[in-house]
N, C-alpha and C positions, 0 to 999 in steps of 0.2 A: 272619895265623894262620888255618888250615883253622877250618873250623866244626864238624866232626864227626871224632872220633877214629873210627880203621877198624882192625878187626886183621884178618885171613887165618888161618882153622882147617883146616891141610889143604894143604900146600904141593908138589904134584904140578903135574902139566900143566895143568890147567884153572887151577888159580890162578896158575902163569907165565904160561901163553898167554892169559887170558882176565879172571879176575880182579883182579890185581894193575894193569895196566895199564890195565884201566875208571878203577880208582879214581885213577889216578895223572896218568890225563886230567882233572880234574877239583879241580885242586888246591888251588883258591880255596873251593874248598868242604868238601874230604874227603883227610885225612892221613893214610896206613898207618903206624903206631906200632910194631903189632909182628905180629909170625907165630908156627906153632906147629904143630911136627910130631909125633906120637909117634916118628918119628927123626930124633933133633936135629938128627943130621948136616947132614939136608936141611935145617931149620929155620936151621939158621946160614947154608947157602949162601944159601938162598933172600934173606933179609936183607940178607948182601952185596950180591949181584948188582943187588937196586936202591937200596941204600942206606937200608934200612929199621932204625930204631935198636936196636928188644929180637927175639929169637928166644926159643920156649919149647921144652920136648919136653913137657910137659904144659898142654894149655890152659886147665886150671884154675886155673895158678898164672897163667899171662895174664891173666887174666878180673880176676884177683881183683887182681894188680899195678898191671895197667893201664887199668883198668874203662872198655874203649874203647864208643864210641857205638855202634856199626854193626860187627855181626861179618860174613863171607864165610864157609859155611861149606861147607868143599869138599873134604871128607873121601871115602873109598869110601860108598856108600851105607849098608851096615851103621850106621854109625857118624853120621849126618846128625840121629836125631833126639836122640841122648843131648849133643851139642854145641852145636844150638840148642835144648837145653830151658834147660843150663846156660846157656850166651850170653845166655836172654831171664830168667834169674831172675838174673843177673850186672845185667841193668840198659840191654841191648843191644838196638836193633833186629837181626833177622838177614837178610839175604840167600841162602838156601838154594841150592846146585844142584839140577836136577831126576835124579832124582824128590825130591820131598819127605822121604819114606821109602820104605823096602821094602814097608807093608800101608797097604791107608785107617785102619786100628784107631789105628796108630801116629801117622798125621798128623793125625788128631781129639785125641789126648792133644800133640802137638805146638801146635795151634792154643788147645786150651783153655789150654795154659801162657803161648799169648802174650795171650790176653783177658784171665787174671788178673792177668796184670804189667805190661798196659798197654802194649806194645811190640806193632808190627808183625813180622811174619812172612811174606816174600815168600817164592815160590817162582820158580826163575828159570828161566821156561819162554822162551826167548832168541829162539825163531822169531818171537814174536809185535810183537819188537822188528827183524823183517828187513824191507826195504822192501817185496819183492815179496807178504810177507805181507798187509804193510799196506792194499798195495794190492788185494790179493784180498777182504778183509772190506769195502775203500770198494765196489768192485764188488757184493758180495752184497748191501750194507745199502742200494744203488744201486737195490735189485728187479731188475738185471741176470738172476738165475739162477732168480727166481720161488721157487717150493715145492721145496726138496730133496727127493728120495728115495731116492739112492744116490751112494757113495761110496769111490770107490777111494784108499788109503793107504799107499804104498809108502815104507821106509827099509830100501834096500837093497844091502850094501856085496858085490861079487863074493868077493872077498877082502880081510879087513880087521878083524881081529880085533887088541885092541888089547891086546899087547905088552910093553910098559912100564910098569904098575902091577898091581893087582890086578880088572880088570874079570873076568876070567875064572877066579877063585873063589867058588864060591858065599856062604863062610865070611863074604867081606869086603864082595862085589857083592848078594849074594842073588838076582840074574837075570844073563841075560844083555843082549843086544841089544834084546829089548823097552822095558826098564828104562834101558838106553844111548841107543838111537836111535829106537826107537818112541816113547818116550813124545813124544819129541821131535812128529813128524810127525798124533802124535794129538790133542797137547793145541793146536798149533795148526789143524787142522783142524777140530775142534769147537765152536774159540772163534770161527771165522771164521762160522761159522753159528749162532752163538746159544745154544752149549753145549747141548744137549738131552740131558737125563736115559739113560741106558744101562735098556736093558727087561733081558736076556740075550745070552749070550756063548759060542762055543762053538769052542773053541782047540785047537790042536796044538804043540807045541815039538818041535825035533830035535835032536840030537849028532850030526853026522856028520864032521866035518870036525876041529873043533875040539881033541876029542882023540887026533888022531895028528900025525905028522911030515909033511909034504906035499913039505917040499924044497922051496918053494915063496921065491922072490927077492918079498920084498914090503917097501914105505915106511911109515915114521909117517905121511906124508901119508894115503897111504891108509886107515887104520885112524883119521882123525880128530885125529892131532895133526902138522898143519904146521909151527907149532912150540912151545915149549914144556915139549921132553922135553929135559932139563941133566943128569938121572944117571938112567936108565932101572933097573928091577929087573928083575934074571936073569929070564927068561922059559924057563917048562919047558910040554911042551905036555901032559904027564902030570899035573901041574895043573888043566886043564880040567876044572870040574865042573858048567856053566850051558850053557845051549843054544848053538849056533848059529846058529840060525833059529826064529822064530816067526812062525806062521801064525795068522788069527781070525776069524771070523763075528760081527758084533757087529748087535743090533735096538736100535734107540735110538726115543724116543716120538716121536711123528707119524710114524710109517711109516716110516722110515728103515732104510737097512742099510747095514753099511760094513765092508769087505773089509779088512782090515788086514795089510803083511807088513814085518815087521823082520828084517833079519839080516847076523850079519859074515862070512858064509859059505855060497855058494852056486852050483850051477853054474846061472846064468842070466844075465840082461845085467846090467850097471852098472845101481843106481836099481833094478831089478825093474818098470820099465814107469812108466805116468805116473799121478801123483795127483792126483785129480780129481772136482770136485763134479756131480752131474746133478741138471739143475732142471726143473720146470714149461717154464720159458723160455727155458734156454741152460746153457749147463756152461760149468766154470772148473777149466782144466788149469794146473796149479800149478808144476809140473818140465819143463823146465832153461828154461823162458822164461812167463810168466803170458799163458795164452791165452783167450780169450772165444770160446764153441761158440754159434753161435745163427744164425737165419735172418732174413734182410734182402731187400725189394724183393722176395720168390719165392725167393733164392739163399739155397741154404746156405755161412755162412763164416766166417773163422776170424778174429778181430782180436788180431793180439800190441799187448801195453799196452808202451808206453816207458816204463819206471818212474825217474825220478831217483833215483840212490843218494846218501845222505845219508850216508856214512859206508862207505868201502871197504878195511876191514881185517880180519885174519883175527878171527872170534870176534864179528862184530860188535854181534851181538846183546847181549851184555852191558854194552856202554856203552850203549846204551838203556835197561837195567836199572837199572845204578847210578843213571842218572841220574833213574828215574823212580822207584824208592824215596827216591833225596831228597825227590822233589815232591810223594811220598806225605805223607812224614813232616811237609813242611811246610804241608801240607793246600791246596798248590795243584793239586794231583789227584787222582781217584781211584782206588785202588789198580788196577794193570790185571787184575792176576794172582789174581781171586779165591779165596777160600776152595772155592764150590759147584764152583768148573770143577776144584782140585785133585782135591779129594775124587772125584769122577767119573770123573776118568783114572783115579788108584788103583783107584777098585773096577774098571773095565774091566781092568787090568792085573792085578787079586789075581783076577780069573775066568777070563782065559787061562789064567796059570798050573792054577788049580784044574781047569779042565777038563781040559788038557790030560792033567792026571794023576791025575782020575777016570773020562777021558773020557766024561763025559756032559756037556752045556749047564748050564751055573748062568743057572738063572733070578733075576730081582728083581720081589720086590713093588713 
């Protein structure tokens, strides 16, 4: 018998492609019990399809049925902090998708609910679980890159706007691609170098694309779900009400600066070019191969790292996850995904937006 009951709040593509199947790697340890969609429909599929016993369409009758250990919660973002406030006053560790929530306001009322109830509260920022990541922080904490001082961060899809749920309502996502794919490329970029505090920020977001008809032949792959997608929602492009692209300027302490670009739509290459730490001593190009910039013997040159892949499946990040929220909980590690690094993405993320739409810089004390 599993050790820890597991349910699924949110049963879309990320919990088929990604969620469901961590936990189901991992058997001897961790049970999915039940799921829970606000439309059942999908709730019962979802159930079938791996043989999981209860579905809900509300997860508060879950909660309180099946008072599982360890919730997944992998709802639209809207809806992220109202499911693990409930899930950790239920009794639940929770496994969040990132973003944590839609403001930092929200994921400080999100965390003081998990100190008062004594339950963890990850956030599953998945990069930091990829090997070539891994291997980019062993390189930095290596003295390989010396003193950062600039920083290119590119998550950039040509076309690829995602389709099949609701990413591109504000109503349900509350951003777009920032909140989607940037946070992704920020929160592991910052953590590789030691998180440093965010000084000011000074953003642009765009519509262009997003809200018209382009005629355009395009895949789930491309738009981020390989696979995953079992009953797609009608997709209207008059819908569209979150950006297409974001753009940022960000000052972070010790002298830092870091160029930031997220978007599911844009006329520029795949990726928007490479991201990339510059050091004192050498630079660490991150995309499509982890390269080491530095001089040797007189010559300048370029060393790609052979990284072993420990795990080659789509999403792979999150079986890292699960797996190290276990070894959180059971105090044989320490939590990766801290509280300070969350909190910091957010607020970098609640300034882009802000600037963008007062356009002025938000500074921070």
């Amino acid at each position: 018998m599993a050790k820890y009951k597991v349910a699924v709040i949110g049963n879309g593509m990320i919990a088929n492609a990604a969620h469901i199947p961590a936990w189901r790697d991992i058997p001897d340890v961790a049970e999915i019990v039940a799921v829970a969609d606000d439309r059942g429909d999908i709730a019962q599929e979802t159930a079938g399809r791996y043989g999981i016993p209860k579905s809900y369409k509300d997860y508060n009758e879950l909660l309180a049925k099946e008072k599982p250990d360890i919730v997944s919660v992998c709802t639209p973002n809207v809806y992220h902090k109202a499911a693990a406030i409930a899930s950790l006053k239920a009794g639940a560790h929770v496994l969040c998708e990132k973003p944590l929530s839609v403001s930092e306001s929200d994921a400080i009322e999100m965390y003081d609910t998990a100190e008062k109830t004594g339950k963890l509260l990850y956030t599953n920022q998945t990069m930091r679980f990829m090997d070539p990541i891994i291997a980019a922080k062993d390189f930095f904490d290596a003295g390989y890159i010396g003193k950062p001082y600039y920083i290119e961060a590119s998550a950039v899809r040509r076309r690829g706007i995602p389709k099949w749920g609701f990413f591109h309502m504000k109503e349900h996502n509350a951003w777009g691609p920032g909140f989607d794919i940037g946070v992704h490329v920020l929160d592991a970029i910052l953590w590789i170098i030691g998180a440093p505090k965010v000084k000011s920020v000074s953003g642009k977001s765009y519509t262009i694309f997003g809200d018209k008809d382009e005629g355009l032949k395009e895949s789930l792959a491309e738009s981020g779900a390989p696979i995953g997608v079992f009953t797609p929602r009608p997709y209207s492009y008059k819908e569209f009400n979150v950006e297409d692209f974001i753009t940022g300027f960000i000052r972070l302490e010790g002298g830092l600066t870091l160029n930031l670009k997220a978007s599911w739509a844009i006329n520029a290459p795949e990726g928007g070019g490479a991201t990339f730490i510059s050091g004192t001593k050498g630079g660490l190009n991150l995309f499509p191969e982890l390269e080491l910039i530095s001089n040797m013997a007189g010559y300048q040159t370029n060393t790609k790292a052979k990284v072993p892949m420990s795990i080659d499946v789509p999403f792979s990040g999150h079986f890292g996850a699960t797996k190290q929220l276990i070894a959180t909980i059971e105090g044989r590690e320490e939590m990766l995904v801290k509280k300070h690094e969350v909190l910091n993405v957010l607020r970098i993320l609640d300034a882009l937006y802000a600037s963008s739409e007062t356009e002025r810089e938000v500074i921070f004390e």
